[in-house]
C-alpha positions as CSV (number, residue, x, y, z in Angstrom):
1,X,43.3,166.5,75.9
2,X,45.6,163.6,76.6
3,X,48.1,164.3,79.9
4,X,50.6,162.8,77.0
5,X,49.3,165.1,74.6
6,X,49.5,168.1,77.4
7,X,53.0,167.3,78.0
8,X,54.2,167.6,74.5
9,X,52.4,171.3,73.8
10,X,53.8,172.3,77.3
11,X,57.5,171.2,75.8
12,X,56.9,173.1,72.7
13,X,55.4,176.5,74.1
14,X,57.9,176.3,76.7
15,X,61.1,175.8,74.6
16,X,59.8,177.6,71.3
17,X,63.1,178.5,70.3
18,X,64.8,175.8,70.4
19,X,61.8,173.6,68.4
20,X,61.4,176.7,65.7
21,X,65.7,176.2,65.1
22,X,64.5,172.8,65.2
23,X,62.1,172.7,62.5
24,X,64.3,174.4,60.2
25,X,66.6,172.2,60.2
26,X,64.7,168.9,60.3
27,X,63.1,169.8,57.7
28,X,66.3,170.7,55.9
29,X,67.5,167.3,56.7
30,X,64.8,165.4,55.5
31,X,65.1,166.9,52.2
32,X,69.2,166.5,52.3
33,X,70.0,164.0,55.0
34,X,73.8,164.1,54.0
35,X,74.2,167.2,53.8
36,X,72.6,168.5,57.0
37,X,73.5,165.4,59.6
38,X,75.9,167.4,61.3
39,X,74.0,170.1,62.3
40,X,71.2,168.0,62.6
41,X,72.5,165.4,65.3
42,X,74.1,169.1,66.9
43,X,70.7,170.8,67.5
44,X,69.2,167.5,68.3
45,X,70.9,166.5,70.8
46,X,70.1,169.3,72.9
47,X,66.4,168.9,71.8
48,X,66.5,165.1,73.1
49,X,67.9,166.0,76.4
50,X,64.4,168.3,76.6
51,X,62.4,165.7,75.4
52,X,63.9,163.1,77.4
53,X,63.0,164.9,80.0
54,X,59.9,165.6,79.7
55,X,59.4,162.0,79.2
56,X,60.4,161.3,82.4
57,X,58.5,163.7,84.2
58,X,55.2,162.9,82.5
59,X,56.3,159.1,83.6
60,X,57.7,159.5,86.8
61,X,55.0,158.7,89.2
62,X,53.8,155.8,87.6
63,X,57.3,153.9,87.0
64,X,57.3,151.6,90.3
65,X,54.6,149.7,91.3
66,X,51.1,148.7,89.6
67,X,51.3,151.2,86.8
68,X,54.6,150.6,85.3
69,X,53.6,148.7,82.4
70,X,51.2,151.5,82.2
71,X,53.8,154.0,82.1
72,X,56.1,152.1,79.0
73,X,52.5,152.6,77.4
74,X,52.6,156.2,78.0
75,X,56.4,156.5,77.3
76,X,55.7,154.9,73.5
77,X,52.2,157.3,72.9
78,X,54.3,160.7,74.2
79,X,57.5,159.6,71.2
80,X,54.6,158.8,68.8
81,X,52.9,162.3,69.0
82,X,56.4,163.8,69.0
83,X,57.2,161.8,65.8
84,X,53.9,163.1,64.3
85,X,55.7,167.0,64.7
86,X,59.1,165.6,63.8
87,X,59.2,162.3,62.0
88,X,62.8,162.0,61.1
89,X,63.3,162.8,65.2
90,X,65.0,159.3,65.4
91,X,67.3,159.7,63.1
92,X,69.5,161.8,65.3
93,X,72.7,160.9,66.0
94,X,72.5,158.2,63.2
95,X,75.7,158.0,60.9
């Protein structure tokens, strides 16, 4: 397995809670965007701030120096698995 890949099931066993909650109500909101926006971008935010960083530990080491453009590449294939889980994961915050 991906260290990527590895980095997003570490996120989601260790915060199970909060990504269950989650689900619920992405799923919710991608059924009823209007109606659910509030306590979409509420939950969210608190599951971006986890994300974000996790991101940034998986990417830390290879931010300076000869790797960097190798860790954007990272960055953008950690997001896309995560969008695989939770497409609509964008859309938080969005008005």
């Amino acid at each position: 397995m991906t260290k990527y890949r590895e980095a997003v099931q570490t996120m989601l066993e260790e915060n199970k809670e909060l990504f269950d909650e989650f689900r619920a109500i992405h799923d919710a909101y991608v059924l009823s965007p209007t109606v659910n926006q509030a306590k979409y971008n509420a939950i969210g935010s608190s599951v971006m701030d986890i994300v974000r960083d996790h991101e940034r530990k998986l990417c830390a080491k290879m931010g300076a120096g000869q790797y960097s453009k190798f860790s954007m590449n990272l960055s953008e294939k950690f997001m896309e698995e995560i969008q695989k889980i939770f497409p609509k994961i964008m859309f938080i915050g969005v008005e």
